[in-house]
BALOSE-928194 format. One record per residue: residue number from 1; residue in three letters; x, y, z of N, C-alpha, C in turn. Coordinates in steps of 0.02 Angstrom, whole numbers, plus 50000, padded with zeros to 5 digits. Layout:
N
NUM	Ala	X	Y	Z	X	Y	Z	X	Y	Z
...
//
This chain:
375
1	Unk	51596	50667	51015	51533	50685	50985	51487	50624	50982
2	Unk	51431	50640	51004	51379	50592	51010	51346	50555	50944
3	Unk	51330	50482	50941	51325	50458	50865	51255	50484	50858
4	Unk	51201	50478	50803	51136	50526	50812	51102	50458	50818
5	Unk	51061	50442	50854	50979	50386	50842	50949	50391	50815
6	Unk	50927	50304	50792	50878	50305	50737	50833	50265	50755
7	Unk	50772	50273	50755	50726	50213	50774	50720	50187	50722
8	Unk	50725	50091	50699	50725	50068	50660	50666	50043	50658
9	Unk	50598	50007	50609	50567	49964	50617	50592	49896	50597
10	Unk	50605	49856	50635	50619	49797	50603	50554	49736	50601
11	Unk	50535	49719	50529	50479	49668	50527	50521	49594	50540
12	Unk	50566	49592	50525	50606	49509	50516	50634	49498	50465
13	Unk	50614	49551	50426	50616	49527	50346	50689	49542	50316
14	Unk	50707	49540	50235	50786	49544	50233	50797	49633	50225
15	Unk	50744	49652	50214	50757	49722	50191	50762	49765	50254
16	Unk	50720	49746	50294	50732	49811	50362	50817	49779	50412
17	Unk	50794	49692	50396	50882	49679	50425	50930	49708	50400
18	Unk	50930	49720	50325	51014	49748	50303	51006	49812	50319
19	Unk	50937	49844	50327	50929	49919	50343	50974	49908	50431
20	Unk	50974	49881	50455	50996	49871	50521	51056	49879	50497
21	Unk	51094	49834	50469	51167	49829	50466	51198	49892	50426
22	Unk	51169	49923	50364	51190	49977	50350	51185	50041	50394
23	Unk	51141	50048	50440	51138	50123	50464	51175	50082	50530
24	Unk	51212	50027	50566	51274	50027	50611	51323	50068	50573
25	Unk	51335	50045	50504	51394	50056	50459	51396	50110	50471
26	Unk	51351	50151	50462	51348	50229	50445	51363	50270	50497
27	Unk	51380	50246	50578	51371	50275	50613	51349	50290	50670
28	Unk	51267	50272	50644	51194	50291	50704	51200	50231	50760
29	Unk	51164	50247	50808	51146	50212	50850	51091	50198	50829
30	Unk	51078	50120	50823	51018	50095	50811	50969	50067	50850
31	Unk	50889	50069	50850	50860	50053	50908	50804	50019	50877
32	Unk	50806	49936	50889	50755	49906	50823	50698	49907	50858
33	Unk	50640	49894	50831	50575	49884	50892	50524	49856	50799
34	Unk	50507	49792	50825	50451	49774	50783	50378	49783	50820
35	Unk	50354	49817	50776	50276	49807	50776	50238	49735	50761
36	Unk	50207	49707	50817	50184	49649	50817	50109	49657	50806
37	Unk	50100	49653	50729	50016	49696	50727	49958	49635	50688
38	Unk	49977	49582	50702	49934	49514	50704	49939	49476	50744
39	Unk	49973	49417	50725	49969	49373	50776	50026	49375	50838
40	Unk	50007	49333	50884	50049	49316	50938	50114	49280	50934
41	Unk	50149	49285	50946	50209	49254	50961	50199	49170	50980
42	Unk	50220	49147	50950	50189	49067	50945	50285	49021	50957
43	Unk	50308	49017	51010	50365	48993	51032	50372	48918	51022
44	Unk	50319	48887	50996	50332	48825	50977	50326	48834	50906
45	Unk	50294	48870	50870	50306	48881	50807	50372	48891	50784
46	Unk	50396	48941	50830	50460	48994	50808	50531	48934	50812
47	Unk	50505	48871	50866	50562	48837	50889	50570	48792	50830
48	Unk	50502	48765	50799	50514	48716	50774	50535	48749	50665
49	Unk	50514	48791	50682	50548	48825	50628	50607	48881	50624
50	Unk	50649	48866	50663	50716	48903	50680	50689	48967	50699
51	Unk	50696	49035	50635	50696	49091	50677	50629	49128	50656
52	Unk	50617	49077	50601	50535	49101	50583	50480	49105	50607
53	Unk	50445	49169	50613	50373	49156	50647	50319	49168	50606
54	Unk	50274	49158	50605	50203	49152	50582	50175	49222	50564
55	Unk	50139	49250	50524	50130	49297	50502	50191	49357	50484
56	Unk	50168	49423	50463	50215	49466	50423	50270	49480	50466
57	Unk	50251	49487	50524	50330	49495	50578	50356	49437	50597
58	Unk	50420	49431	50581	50456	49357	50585	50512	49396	50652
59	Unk	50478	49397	50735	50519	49422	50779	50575	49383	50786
60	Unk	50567	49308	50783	50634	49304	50802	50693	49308	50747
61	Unk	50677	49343	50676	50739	49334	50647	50747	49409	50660
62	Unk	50709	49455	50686	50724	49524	50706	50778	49515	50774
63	Unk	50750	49493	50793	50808	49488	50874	50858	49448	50843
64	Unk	50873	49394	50804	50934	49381	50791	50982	49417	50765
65	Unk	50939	49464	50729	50993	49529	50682	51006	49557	50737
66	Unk	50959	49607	50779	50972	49649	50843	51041	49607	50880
67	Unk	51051	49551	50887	51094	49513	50934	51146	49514	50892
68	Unk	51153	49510	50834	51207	49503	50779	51236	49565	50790
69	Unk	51200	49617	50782	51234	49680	50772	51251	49715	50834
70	Unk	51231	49691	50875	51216	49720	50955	51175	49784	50964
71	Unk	51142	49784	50954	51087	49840	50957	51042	49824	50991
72	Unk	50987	49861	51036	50941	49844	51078	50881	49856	51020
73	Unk	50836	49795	51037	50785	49773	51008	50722	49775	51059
74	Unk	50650	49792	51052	50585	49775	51067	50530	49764	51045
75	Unk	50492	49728	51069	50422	49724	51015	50378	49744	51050
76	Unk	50346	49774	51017	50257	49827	51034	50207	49795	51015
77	Unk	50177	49789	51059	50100	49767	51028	50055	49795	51001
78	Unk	50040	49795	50938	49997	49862	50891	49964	49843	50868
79	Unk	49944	49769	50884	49882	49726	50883	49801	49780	50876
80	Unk	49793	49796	50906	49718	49843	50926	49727	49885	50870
81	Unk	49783	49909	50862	49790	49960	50809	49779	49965	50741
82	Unk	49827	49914	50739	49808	49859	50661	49759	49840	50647
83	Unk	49700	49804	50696	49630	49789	50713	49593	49840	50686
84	Unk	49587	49903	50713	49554	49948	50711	49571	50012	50625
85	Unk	49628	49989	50619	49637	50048	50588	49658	50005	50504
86	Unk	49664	49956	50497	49698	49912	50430	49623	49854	50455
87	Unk	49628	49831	50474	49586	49747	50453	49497	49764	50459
88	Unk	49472	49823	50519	49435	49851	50493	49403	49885	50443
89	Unk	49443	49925	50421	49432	49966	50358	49455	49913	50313
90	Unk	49480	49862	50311	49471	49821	50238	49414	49773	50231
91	Unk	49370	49776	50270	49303	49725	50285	49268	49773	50280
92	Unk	49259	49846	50313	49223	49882	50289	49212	49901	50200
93	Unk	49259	49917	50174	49282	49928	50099	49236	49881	50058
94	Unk	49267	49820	50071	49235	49782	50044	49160	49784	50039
95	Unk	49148	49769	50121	49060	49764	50106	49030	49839	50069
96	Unk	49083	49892	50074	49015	49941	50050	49035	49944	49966
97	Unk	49058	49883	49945	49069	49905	49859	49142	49935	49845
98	Unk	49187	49937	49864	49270	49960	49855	49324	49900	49863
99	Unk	49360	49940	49839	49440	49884	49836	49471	49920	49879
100	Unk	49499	49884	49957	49546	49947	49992	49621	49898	49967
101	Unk	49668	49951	49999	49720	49938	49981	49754	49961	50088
102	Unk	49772	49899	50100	49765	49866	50168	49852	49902	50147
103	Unk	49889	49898	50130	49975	49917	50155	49972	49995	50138
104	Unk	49923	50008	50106	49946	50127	50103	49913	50108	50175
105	Unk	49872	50076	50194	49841	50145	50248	49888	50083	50324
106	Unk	49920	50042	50311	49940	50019	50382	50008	50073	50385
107	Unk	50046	50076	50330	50104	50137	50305	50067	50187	50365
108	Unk	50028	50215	50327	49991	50291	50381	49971	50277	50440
109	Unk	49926	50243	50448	49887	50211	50511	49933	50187	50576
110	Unk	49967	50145	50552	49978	50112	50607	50052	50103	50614
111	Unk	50104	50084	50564	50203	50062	50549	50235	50126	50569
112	Unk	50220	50176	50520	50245	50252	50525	50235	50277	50577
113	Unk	50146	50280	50580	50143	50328	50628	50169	50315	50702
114	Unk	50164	50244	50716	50191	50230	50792	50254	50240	50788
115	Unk	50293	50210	50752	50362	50233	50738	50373	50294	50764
116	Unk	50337	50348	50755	50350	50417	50745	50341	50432	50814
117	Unk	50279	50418	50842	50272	50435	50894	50301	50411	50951
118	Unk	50333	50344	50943	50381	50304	50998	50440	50336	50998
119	Unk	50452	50361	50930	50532	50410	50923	50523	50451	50978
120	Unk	50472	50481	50955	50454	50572	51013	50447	50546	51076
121	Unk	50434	50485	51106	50426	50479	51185	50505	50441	51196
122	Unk	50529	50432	51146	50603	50415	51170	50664	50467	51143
123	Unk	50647	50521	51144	50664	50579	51106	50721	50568	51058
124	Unk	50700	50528	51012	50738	50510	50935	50736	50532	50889
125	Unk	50755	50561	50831	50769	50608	50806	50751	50586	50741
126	Unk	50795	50525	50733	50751	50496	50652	50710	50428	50661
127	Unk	50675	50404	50606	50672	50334	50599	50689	50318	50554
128	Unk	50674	50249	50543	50704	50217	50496	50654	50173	50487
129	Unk	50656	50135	50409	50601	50094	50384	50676	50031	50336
130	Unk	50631	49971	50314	50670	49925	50262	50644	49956	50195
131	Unk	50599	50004	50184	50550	50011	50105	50598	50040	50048
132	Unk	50574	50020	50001	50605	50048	49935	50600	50116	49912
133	Unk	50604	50158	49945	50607	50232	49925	50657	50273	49956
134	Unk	50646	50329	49939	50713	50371	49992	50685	50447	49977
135	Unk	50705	50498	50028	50700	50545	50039	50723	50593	50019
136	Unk	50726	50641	49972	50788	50701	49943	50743	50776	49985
137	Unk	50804	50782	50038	50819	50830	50056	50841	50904	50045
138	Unk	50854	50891	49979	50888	50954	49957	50837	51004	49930
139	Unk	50845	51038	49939	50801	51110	49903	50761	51144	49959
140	Unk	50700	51152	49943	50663	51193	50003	50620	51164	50055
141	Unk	50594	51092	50004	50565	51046	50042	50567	50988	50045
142	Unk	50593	50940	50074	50605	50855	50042	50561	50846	50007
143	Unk	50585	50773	49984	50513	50758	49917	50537	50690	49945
144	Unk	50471	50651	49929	50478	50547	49957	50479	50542	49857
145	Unk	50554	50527	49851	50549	50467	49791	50560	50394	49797
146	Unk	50551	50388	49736	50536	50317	49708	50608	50255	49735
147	Unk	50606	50219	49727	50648	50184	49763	50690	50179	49686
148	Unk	50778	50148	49690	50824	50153	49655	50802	50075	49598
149	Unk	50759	50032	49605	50765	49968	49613	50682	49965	49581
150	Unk	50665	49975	49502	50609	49986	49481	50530	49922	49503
151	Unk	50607	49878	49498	50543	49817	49507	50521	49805	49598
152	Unk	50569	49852	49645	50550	49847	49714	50518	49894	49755
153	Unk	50522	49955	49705	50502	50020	49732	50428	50000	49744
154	Unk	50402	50040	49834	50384	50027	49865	50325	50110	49891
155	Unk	50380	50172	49855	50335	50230	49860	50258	50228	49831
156	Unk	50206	50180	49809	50163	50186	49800	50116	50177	49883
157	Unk	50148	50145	49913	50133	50120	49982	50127	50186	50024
158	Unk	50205	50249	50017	50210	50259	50072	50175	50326	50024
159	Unk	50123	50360	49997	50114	50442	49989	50062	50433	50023
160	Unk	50052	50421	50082	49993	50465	50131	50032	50474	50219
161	Unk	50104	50468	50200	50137	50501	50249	50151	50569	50256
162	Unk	50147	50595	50322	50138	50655	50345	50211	50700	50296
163	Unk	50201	50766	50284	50253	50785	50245	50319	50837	50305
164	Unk	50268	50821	50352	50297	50855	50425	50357	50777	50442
165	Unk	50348	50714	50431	50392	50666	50443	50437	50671	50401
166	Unk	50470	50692	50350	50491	50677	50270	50564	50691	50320
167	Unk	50580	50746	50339	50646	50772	50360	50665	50710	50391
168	Unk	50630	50694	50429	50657	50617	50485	50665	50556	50460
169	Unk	50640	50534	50398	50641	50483	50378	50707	50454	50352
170	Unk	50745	50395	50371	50784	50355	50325	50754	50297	50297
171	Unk	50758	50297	50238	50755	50219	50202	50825	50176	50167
172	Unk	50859	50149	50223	50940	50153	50200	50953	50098	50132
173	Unk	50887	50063	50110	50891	50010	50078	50867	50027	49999
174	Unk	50842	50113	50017	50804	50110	49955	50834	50170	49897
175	Unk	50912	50155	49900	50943	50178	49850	50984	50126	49815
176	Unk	50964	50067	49857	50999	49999	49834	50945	49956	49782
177	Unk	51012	49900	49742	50972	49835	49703	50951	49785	49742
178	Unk	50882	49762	49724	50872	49700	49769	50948	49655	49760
179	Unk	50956	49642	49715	51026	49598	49722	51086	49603	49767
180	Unk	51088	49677	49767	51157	49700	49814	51131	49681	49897
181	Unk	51061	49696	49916	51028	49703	49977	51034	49601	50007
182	Unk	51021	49577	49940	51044	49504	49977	51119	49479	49988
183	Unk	51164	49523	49955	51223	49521	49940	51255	49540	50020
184	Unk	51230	49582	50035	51223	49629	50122	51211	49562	50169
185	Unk	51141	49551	50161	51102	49487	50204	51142	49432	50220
186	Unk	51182	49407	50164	51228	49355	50186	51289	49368	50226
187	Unk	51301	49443	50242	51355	49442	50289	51320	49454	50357
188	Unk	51259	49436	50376	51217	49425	50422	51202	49354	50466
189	Unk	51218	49314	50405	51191	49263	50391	51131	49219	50394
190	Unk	51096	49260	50369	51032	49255	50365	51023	49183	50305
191	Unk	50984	49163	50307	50976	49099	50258	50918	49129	50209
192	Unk	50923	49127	50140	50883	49149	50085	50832	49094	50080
193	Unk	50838	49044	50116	50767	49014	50106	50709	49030	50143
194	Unk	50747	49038	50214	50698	49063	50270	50677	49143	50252
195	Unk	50700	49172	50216	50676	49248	50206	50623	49263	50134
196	Unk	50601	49210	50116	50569	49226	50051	50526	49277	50064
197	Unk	50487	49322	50010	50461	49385	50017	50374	49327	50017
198	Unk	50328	49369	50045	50259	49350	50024	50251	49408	49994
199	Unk	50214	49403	49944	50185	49435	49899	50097	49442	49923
200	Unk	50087	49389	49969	49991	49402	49995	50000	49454	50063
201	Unk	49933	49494	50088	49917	49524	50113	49946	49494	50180
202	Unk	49966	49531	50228	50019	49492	50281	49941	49441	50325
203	Unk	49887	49499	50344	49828	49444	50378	49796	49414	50331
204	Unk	49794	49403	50289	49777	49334	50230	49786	49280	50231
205	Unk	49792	49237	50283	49845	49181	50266	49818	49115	50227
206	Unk	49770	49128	50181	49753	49082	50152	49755	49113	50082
207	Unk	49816	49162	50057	49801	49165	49995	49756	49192	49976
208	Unk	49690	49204	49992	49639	49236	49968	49596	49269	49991
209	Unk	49581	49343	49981	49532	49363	50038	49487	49377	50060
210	Unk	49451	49332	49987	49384	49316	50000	49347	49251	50055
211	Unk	49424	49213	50059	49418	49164	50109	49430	49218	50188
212	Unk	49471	49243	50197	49464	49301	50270	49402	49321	50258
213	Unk	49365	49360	50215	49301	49396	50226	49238	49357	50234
214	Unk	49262	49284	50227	49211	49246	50231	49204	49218	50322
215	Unk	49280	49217	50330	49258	49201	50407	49257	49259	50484
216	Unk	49245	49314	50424	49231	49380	50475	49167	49369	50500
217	Unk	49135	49341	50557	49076	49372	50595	49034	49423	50569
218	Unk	49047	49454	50600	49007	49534	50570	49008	49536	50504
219	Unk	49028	49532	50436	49041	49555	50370	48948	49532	50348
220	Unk	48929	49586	50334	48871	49570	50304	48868	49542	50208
221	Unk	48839	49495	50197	48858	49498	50141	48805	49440	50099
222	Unk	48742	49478	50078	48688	49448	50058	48695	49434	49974
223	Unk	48659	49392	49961	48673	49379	49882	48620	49415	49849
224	Unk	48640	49430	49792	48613	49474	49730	48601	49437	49666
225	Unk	48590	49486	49628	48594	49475	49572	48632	49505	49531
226	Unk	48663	49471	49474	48716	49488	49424	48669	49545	49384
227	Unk	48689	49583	49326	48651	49613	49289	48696	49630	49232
228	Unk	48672	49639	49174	48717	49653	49121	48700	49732	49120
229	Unk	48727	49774	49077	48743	49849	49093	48651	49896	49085
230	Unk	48614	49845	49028	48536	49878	49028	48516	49851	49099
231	Unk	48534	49823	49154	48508	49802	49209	48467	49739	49195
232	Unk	48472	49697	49174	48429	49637	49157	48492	49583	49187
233	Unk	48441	49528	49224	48466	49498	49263	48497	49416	49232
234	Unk	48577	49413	49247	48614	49349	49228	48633	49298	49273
235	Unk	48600	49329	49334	48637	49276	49376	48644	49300	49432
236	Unk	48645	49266	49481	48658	49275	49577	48727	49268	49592
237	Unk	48734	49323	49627	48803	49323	49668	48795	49313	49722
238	Unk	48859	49314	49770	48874	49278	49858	48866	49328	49878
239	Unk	48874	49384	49853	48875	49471	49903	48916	49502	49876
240	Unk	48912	49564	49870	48946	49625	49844	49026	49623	49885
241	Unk	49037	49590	49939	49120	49580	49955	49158	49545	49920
242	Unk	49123	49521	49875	49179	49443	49863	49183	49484	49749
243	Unk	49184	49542	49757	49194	49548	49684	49237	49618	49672
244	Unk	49268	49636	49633	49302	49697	49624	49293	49703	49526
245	Unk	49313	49770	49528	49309	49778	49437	49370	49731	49413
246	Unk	49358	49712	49367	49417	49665	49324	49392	49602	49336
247	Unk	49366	49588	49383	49372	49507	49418	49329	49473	49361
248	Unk	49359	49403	49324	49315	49371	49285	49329	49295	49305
249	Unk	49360	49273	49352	49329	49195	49388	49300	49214	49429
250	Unk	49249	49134	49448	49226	49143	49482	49154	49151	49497
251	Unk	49140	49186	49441	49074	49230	49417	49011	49179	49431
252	Unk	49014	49120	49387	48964	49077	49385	48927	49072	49317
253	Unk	48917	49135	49283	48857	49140	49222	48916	49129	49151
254	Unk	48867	49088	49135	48881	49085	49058	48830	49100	48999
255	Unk	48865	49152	48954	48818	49179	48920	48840	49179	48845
256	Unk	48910	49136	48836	48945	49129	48767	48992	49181	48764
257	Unk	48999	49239	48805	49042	49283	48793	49100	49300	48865
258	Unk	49137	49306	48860	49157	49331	48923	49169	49378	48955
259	Unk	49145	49361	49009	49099	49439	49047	49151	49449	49101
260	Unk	49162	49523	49155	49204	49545	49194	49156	49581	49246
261	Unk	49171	49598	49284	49130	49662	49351	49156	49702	49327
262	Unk	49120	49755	49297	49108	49832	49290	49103	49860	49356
263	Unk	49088	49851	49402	49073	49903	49444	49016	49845	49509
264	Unk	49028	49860	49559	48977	49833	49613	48954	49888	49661
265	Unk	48881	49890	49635	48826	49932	49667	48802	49904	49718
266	Unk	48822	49935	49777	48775	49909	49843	48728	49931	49869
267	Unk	48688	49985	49833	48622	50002	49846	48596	49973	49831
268	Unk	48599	49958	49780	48553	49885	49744	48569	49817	49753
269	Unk	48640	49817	49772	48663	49722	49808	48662	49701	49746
270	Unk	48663	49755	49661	48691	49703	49614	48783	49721	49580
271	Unk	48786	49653	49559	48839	49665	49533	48830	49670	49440
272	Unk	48867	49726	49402	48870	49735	49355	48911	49691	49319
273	Unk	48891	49663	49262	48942	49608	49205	48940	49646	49158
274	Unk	48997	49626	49117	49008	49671	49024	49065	49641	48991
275	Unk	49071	49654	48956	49138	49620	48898	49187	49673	48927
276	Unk	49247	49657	48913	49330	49661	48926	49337	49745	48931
277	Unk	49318	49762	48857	49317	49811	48829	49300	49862	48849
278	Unk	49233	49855	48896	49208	49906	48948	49227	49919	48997
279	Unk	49278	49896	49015	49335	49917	49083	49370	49960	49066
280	Unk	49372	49988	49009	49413	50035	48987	49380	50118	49028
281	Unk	49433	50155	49051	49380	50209	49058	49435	50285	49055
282	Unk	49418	50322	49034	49468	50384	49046	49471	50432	49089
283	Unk	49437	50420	49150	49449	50478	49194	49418	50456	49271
284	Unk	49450	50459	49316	49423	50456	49390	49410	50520	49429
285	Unk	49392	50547	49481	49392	50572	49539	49418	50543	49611
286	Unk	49461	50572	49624	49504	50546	49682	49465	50596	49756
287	Unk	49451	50554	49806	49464	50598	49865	49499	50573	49919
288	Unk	49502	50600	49978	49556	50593	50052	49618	50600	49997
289	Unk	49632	50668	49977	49711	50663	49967	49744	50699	50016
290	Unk	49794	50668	49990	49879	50684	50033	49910	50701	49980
291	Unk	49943	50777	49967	49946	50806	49924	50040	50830	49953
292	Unk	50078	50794	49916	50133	50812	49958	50193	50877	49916
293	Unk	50161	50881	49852	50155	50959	49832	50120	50999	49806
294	Unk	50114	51050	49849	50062	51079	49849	50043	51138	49778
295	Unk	50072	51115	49738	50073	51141	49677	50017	51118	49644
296	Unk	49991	51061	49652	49931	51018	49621	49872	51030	49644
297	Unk	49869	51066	49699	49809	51097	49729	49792	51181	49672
298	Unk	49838	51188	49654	49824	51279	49620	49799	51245	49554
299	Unk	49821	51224	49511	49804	51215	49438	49791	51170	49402
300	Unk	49787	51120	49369	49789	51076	49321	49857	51074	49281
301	Unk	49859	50994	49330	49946	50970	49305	49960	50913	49286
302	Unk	50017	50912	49233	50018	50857	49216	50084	50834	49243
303	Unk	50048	50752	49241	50064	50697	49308	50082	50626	49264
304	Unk	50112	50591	49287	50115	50526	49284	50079	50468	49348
305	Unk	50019	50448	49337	49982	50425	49383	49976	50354	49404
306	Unk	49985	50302	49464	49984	50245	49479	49919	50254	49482
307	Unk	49891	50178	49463	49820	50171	49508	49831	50092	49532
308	Unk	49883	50050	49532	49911	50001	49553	49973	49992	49577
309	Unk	49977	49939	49604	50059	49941	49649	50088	49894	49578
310	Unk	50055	49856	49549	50096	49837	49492	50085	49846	49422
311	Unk	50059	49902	49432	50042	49928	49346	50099	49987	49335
312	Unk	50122	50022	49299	50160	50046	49290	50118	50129	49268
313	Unk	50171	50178	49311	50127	50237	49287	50094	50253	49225
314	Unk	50031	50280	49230	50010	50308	49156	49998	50401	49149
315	Unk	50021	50408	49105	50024	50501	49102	49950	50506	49126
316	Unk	49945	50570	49134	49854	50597	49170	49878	50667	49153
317	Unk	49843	50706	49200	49827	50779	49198	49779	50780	49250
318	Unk	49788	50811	49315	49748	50814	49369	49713	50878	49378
319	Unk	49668	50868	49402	49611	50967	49395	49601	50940	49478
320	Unk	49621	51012	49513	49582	51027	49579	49525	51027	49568
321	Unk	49476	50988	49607	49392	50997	49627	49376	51039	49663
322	Unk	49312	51050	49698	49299	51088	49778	49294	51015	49811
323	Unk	49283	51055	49905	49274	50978	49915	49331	50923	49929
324	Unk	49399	50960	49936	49461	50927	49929	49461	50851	49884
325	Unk	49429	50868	49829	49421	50815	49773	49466	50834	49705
326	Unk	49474	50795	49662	49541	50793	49604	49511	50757	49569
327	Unk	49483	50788	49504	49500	50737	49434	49550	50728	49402
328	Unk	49545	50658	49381	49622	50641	49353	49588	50615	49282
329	Unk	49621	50658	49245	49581	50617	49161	49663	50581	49121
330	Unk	49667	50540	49107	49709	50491	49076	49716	50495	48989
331	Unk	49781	50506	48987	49798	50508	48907	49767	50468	48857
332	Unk	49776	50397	48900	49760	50333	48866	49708	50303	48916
333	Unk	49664	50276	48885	49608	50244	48936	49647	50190	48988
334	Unk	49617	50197	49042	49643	50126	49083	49614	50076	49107
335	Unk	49621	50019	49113	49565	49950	49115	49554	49952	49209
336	Unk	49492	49932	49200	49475	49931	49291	49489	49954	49328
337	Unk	49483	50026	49347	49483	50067	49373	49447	50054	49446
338	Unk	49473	50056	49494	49440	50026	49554	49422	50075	49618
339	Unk	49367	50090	49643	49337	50151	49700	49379	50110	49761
340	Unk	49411	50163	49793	49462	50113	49845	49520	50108	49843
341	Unk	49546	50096	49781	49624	50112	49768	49630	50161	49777
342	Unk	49701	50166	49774	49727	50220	49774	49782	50241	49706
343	Unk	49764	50325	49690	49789	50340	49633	49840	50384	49648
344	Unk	49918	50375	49640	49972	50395	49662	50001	50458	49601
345	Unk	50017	50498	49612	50028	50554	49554	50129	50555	49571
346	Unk	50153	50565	49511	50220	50570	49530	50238	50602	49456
347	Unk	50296	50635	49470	50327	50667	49428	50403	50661	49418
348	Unk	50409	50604	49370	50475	50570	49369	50473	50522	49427
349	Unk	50537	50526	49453	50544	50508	49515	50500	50531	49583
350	Unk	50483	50609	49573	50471	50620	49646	50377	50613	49651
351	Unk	50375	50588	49712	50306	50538	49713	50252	50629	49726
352	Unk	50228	50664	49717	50182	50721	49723	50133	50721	49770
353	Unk	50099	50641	49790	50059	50639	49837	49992	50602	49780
354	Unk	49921	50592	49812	49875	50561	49789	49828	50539	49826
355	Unk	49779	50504	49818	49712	50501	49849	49677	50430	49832
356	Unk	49593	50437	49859	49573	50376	49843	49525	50390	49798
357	Unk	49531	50332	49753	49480	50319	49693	49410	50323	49730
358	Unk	49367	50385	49701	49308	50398	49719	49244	50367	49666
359	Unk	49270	50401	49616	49192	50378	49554	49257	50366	49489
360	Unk	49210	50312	49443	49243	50312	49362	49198	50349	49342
361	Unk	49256	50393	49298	49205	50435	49243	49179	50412	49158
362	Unk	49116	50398	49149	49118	50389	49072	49154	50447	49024
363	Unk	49174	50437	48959	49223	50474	48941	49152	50542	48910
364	Unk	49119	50533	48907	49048	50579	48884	49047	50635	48943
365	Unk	49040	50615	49007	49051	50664	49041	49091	50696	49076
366	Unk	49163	50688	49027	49233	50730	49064	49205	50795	49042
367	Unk	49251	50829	49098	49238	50909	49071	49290	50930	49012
368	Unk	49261	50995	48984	49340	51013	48923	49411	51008	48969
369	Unk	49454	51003	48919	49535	50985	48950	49540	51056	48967
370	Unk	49563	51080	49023	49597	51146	49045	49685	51152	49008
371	Unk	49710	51204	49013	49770	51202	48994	49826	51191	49071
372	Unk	49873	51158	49064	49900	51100	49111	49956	51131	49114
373	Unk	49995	51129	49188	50066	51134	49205	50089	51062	49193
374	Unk	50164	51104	49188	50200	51005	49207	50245	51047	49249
375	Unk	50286	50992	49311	50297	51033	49369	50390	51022	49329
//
């Protein structure tokens, strides 16, 4: 009997490597292929730093696992892809007044979906990812939950995957502890210094990304004026890219109190200032959702809602809009609420699906509370 294939993605990193070594264990035939979706392969880089390479795909510690385990390995160039579909749309975002969130949409855009589609021209049956979540199969329709590993779980990333992929998906890493997963790594022998995680945006490489948006060409980005919330003017800003709600360095104005971005209006090219306190807000409108049960489309339900990858859910209650739009009104107010994020709805464990932050609502003009399912 034939073992089944899995297309693996391997970035370099420790999590998709032990994902390598566990699904040999298991069985599958494994078939690694990294997506090379920044920079180039830099062979004097890679030499003079053993197996490390430069940006988020570290190929050669991918081919050393592939060679470790004996598995056939390739790398794709998804350069254009990544270009077009992640580093565009996060320069766009910016300049028009939003916060994007550059890893949900490379997840959709560009990791998954090629994945998926390289499976189907090599007629493979599953893939496979390193991410912190996992798939439950059982019942009538899979559901993408939360990863086993609170502080690694990674399902905020992946709910704008197709719900037609869910059956195919393995995540062999994401019923595990980060601890156990390095515990794995060392019978690889992988070195824990060379694998540290980055925590910055993989095309960032300066830490900050107001320094990338500054050396984008094209990024339009004229200076304004600050304004306090009656619109009366405190001060000049660099351009509506370089600010998001919450942000309070940086600013420039001093007025004795300390002030935050409320909100950046680019019709007007100003940016809004206010005290702490006014970041508070109780209710958004989400649109482009990915709704991965479809139970949340019929009624008004109550949800446990991300609107950050490191904030921790907050209860909501979501109302279908027209317009494939969703209000989400919040138990408890939430601070900086950002157009661009993305607001993740989950129920317990299993992730429900979610959308992008469209408008903040003042709490004056929520509508009355409807009466609410919980699923």
């Amino acid at each position: 009997m034939s073992r089944p294939t899995v297309l693996l993605g391997m970035s370099g990193g420790v999590d998709s490597s032990v994902a390598a070594l566990l699904l040999t264990r298991q069985g599958f035939q494994v078939h690694g292929v990294t997506l090379q979706v920044w920079e180039h392969e830099n062979e004097e880089v890679a030499a003079s730093k053993r197996w490390e390479e430069r940006g988020c795909c570290k190929v050669g510690i991918a081919r050393y696992v592939a060679k470790q385990l004996n598995i056939p390995h390739e790398l794709v160039d998804s350069r254009v892809q990544f270009r077009t579909a992640v580093i565009d749309d996060f320069i766009a975002a910016y300049a028009n007044g939003t916060t994007p969130n550059p890893c949900v949409r490379c997840n959709e855009r560009v990791k998954l979906r090629q994945l998926i589609e390289l499976a189907d021209s090599k007629g493979i049956s599953f893939v496979a990812t390193g991410h912190y979540a996992h798939v439950d199969k059982r019942g009538d329709r899979p559901s993408l939950m939360k990863g086993a590993d609170a502080r690694k779980d990674q399902s905020y990333f992946l709910y704008r995957i197709q719900t037609s992929w869910l059956n195919r998906l393995l995540f062999p890493v994401g019923t595990m502890q980060k601890a156990d997963v390095w515990k794995e790594a060392a019978a690889l022998g992988l070195p824990e210094e060379e694998m540290r995680e980055s925590q910055e945006i993989c095309f960032v490489s300066h830490g900050d990304y107001r320094t990338f948006l500054q050396e984008q060409p094209d990024l339009q980005a004229t200076p304004g004026n600050f304004v306090d919330e009656t619109g009366a003017t405190l001060g000049t800003h660099k351009g509506i890219p370089f600010y998001t709600p919450g942000q309070r360095r940086g600013l420039g104005v001093a007025t004795g109190q300390r002030l935050y971005v409320q909100r950046v209006q680019p019709t007007t090219n100003t940016v809004v200032l206010g005290p702490e306190e006014h970041l508070l807000s109780s209710a958004c409108t989400v649109k482009d959702l990915n709704i991965l049960d479809p139970r949340l489309l019929t009624a008004p339900t109550v949800v446990d809602c991300k609107v950050r990858y490191a904030t921790p859910p907050a209860p909501a209650t979501t109302i279908p809009l027209s317009a494939g739009k969703m209000m989400v009104q919040f138990r408890t107010p939430q601070r900086a609420l950002s157009p661009g994020q993305s607001a993740v709805f989950y129920d317990g464990d299993h992730v429900l699906g979610g959308g992008i932050i469209d408008t903040i609502e003042p709490t004056s003009s929520l509508p009355p509370r409807h009466p609410s399912s919980s699923l």
